[in-house]
C-alpha positions as CSV (number, residue, x, y, z in Angstrom):
1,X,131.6,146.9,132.1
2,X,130.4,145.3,135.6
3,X,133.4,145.0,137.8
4,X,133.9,141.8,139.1
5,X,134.5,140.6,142.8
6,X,135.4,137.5,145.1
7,X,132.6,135.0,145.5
8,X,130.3,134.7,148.9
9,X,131.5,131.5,150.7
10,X,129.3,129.0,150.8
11,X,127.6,130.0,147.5
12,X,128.3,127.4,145.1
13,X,129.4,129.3,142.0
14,X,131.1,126.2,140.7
15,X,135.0,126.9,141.7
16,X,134.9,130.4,140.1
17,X,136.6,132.7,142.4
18,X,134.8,136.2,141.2
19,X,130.8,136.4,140.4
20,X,129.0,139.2,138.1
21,X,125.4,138.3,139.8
22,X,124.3,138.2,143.7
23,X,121.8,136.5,145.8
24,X,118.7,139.3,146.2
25,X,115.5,139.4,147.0
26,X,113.2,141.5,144.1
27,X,110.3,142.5,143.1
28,X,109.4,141.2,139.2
29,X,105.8,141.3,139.8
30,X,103.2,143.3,141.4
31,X,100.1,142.5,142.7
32,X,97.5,144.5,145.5
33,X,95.9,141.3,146.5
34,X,98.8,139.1,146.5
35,X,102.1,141.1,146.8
36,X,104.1,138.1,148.0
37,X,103.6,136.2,144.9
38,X,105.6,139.2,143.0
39,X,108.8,138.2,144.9
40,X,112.0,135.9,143.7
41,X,114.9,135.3,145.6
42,X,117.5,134.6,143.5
43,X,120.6,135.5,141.3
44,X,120.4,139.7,140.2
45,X,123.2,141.8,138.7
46,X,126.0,142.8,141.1
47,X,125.8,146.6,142.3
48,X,127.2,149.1,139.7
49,X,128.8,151.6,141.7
50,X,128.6,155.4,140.4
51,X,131.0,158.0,141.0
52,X,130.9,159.2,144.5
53,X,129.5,155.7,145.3
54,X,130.5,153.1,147.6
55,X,129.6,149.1,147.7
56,X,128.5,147.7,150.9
57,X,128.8,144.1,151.4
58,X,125.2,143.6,153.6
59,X,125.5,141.3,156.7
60,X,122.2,141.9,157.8
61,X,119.3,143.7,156.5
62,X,116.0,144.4,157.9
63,X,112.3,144.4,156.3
64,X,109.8,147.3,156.2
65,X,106.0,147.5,155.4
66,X,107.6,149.7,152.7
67,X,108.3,146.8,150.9
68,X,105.2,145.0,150.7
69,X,104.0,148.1,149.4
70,X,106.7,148.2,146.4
71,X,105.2,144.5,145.9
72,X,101.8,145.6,145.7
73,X,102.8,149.0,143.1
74,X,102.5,151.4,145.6
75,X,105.6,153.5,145.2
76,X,107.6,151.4,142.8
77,X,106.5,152.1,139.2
78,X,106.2,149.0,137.2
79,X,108.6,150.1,134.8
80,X,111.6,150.0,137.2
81,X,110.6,145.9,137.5
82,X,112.5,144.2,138.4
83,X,113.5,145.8,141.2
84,X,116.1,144.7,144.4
85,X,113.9,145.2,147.9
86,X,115.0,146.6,151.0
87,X,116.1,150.0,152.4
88,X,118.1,149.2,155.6
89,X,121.4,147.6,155.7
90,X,124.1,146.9,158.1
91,X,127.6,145.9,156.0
92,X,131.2,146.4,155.6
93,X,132.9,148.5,152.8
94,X,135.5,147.0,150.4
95,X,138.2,149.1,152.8
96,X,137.3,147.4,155.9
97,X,134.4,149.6,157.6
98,X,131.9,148.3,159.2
99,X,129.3,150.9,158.7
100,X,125.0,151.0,158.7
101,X,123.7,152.5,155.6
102,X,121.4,155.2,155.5
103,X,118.2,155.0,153.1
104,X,117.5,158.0,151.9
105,X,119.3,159.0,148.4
106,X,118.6,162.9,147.5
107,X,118.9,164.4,144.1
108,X,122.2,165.8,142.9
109,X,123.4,168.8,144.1
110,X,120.3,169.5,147.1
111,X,121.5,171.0,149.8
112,X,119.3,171.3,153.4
113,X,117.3,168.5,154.8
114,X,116.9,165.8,152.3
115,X,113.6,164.1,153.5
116,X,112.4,167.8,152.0
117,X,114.0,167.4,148.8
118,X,110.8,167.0,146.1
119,X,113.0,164.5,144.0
120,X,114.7,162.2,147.0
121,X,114.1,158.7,146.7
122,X,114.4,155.6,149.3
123,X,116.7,152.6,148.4
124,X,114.5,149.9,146.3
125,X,112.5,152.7,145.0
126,X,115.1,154.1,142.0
127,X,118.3,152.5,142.9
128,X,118.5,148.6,143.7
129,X,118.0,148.3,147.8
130,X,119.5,146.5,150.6
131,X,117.9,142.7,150.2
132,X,121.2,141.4,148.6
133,X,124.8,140.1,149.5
134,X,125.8,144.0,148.3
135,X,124.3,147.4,148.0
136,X,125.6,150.6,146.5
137,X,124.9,153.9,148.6
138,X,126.4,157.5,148.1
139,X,129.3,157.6,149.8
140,X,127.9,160.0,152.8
141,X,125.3,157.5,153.3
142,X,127.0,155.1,155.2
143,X,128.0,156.0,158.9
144,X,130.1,153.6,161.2
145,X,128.3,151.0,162.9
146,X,127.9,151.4,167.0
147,X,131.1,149.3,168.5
148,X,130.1,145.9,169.7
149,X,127.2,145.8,167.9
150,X,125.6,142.9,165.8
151,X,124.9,144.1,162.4
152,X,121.4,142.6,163.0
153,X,120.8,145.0,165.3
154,X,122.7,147.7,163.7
155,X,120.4,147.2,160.5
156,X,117.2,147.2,162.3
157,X,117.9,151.3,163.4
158,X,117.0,152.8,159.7
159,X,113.6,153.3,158.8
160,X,111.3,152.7,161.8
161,X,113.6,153.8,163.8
162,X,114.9,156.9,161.9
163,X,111.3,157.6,161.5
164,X,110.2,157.5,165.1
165,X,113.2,159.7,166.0
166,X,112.2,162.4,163.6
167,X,108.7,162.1,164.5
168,X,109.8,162.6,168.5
169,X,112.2,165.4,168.6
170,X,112.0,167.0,165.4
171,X,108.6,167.0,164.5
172,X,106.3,167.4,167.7
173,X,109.7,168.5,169.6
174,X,108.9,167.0,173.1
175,X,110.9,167.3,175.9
176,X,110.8,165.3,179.2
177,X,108.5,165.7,181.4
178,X,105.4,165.4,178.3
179,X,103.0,163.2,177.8
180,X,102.6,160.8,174.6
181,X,100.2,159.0,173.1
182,X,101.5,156.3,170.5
183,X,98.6,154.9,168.1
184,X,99.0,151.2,167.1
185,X,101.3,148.5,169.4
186,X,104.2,145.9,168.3
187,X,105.3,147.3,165.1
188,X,109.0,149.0,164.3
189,X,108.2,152.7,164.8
190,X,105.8,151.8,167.4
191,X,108.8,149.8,169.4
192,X,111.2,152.5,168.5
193,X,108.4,155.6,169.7
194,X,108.5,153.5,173.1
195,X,111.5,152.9,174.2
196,X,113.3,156.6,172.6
197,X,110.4,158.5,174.2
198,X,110.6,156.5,177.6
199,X,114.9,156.8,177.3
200,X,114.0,160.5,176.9
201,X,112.3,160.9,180.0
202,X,108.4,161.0,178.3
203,X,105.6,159.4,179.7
204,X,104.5,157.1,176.8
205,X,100.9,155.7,176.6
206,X,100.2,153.2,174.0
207,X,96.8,152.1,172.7
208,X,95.8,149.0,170.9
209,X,93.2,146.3,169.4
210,X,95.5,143.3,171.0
211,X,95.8,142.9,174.5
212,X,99.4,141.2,173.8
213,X,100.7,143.7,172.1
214,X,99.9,146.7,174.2
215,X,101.8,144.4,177.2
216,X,104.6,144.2,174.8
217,X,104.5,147.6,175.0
218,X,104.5,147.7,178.4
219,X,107.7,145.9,178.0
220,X,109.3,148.3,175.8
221,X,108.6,151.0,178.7
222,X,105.5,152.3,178.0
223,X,103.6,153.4,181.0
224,X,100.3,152.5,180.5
225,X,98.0,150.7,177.6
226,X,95.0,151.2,176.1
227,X,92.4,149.6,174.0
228,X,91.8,150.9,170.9
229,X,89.7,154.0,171.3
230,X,89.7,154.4,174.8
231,X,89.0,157.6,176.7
232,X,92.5,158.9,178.3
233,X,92.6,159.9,181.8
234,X,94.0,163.4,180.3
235,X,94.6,164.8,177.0
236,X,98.2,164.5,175.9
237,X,101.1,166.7,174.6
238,X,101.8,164.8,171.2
239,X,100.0,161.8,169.4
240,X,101.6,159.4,166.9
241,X,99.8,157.8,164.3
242,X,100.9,155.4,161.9
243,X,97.7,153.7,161.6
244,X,94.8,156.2,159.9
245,X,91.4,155.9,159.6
246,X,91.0,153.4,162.5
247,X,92.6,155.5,164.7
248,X,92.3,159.3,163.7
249,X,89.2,160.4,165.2
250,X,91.0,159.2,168.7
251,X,93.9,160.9,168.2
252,X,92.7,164.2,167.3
253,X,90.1,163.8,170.4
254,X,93.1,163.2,172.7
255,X,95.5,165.9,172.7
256,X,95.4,169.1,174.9
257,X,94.9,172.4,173.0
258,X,98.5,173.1,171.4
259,X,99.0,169.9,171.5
260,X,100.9,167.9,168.0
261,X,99.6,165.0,165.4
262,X,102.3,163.4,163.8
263,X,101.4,160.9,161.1
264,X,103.8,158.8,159.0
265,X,101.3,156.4,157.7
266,X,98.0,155.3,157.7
267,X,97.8,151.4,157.6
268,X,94.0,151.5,157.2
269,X,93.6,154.2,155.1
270,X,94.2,158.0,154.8
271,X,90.5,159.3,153.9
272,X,89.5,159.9,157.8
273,X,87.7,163.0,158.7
274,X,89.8,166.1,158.6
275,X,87.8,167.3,161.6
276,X,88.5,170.8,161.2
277,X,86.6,171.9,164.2
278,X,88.7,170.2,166.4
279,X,91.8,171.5,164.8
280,X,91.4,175.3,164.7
281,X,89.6,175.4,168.1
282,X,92.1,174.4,170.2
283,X,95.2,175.3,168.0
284,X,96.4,171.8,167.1
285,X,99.6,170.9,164.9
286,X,99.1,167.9,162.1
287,X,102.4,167.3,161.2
288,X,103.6,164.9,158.5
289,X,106.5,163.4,158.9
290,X,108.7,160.7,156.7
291,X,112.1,158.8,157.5
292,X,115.0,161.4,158.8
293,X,118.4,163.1,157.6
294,X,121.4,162.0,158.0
295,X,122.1,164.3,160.8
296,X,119.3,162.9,162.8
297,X,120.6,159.0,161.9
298,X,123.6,160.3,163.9
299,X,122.0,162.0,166.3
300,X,119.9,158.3,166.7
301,X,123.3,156.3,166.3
302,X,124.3,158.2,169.9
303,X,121.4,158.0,171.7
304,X,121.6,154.7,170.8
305,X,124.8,153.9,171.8
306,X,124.8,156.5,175.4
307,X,121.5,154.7,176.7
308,X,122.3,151.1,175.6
309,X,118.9,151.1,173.2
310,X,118.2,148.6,170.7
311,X,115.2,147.4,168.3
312,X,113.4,144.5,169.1
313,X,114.0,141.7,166.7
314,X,110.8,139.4,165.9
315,X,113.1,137.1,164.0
316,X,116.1,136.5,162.2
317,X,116.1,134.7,158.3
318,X,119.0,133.9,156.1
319,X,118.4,135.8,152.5
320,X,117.7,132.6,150.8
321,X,114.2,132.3,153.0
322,X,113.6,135.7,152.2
323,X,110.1,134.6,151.5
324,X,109.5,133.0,154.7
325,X,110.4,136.9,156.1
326,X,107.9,138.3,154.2
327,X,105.5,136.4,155.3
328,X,106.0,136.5,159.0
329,X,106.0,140.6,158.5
330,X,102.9,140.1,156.2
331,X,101.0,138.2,158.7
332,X,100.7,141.4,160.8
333,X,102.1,138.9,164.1
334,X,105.5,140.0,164.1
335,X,106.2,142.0,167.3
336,X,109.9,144.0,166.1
337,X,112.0,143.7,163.4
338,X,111.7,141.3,160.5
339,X,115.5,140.7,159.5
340,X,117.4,139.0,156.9
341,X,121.3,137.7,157.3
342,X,123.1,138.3,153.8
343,X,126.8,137.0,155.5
């Protein structure tokens, strides 16, 4: 039976003082060419909560290219429709914590890194996600939210920047001192590869197709822009790509022999030339690379909280205009984090 629990104020329920449904934005539909038209914001089931489970009432929750793609039925099969969106959260518990939640939900019983775990799945992908007044997590994915914090800003850490930290110090391992070229300029991981890498003492390049963007960059910390494509003064330590085809040939051309590719997307496509020649002559790393553990959202969490770091936030929606969000992060203009408020 679906437990029951108090009302959110201000919802209108009609005097009852417990609901069995919440306010959530899902997926129902699908489409490649018009993923927006798939969403509905509206009443869904309340969380069920499973053994070893907690509920999270979500304050603020923040959007991710991620999914636009479960709109479109890329990573979402059509038979888990319909489908709660969202994979970052900021919330309280029912016993009081105020805690940020982390996204990635391994299988039962894996031990060890669990981005590495064949069966792990992301919030909205298998279990409903974070786009909702509530969310249920495994109980070890929720850690305490940084002190004096918004939950805003809290909820913007997860995925872009999760995946930037990985991507940093995990994956291409740099140290300070190094020199970093970061493909693509305004988005999440872009913003969080900025100003981590800069906080960690690495001089970080960005290059670009807008002119504004790379300047926002140059905000961030970056220490010099590019235009997309541009010859580099020098060939660097590490590259990272989230952006593909557009951008690969660059990338590969610009690092110093030894030097380490990390991808975690590829927005324009992923059939670039493998350029082999390039790779085996002078010794280069391609490293994939996807979201982080939950010892490195800790690891994040302090960083975060030692050097005063924060995402950038494009723009703040209630959940009822979750539509409105998706099409500011749609439009490809919004420079930081798309985020909803759920309370």
């Amino acid at each position: 039976m679906q437990r029951r629990y108090p009302a959110a104020a201000g919802r209108g329920r009609g005097g009852s003082t417990s609901v069995a449904a919440v306010l959530a934005a899902r997926a129902v539909r699908q489409s490649a060419d018009d993923p927006i038209s798939g969403l509905e914001v509206g009443d869904a089931p309340a969380a069920e909560v499973p053994p070893g489970w907690v509920r999270v009432r979500v304050r603020a929750a923040a959007l991710n290219h991620h999914d636009l793609w479960s709109l479109r039925g890329v990573g979402l099969p059509a038979d888990r429709l319909p489908m709660v969106l969202g994979c970052d959260a900021a919330g309280v518990t029912e016993d009081g914590r105020e805690v940020v939640v982390h996204a990635v939900v391994a299988s039962e019983g894996w031990r060890g890194d669990e981005t590495l775990d064949p069966a792990r799945t992301l919030l909205s992908e298998l279990h409903p996600g974070t786009l909702a007044e509530e969310v249920a997590v495994p109980a070890r994915n929720v850690l305490p939210k940084p002190a004096g914090w918004s939950f805003e800003r809290a909820a913007s850490l997860g995925t872009a920047w999760l995946t930037a930290y990985r991507m940093l110090f995990t994956q291409a391992r740099v140290v300070p001192g190094q020199t970093v070229l970061v493909q693509g300029a305004g988005g999440g991981v872009s913003n969080a590869l900025v100003v981590l890498g800069a906080a960690a003492g690495v001089r970080v390049w960005v290059a670009g197709r807008d002119p504004g963007r790379v300047e926002r960059a140059l905000a961030w910390g970056a220490e010099r822009g590019f235009t997309a494509g541009e010859r580099l003064p020098e060939r660097v330590d590490a590259v990272f790509e989230t952006v593909g085809r557009a951008t690969w040939q660059h990338s590969l051309r610009s690092l110093r022999p030894g030097g380490a590719l990390v991808v975690s997307g590829a927005t324009t496509g992923g059939d670039a030339p493998a350029m082999l020649e390039h790779v085996f002559f002078r010794q280069l790393r391609v490293l994939g690379s996807t979201m982080g553990t939950l010892e490195e959202f800790e690891r994040l969490l302090r960083f975060c909280e030692l050097r005063d770091l924060g995402p950038a936030v494009d723009s703040v929606h209630e959940l009822a205009d979750a539509r409105a969000a998706f099409v500011r992060l749609a439009s490809g203009e919004a420079l930081g984090k798309v985020v909803l408020r759920a309370g």
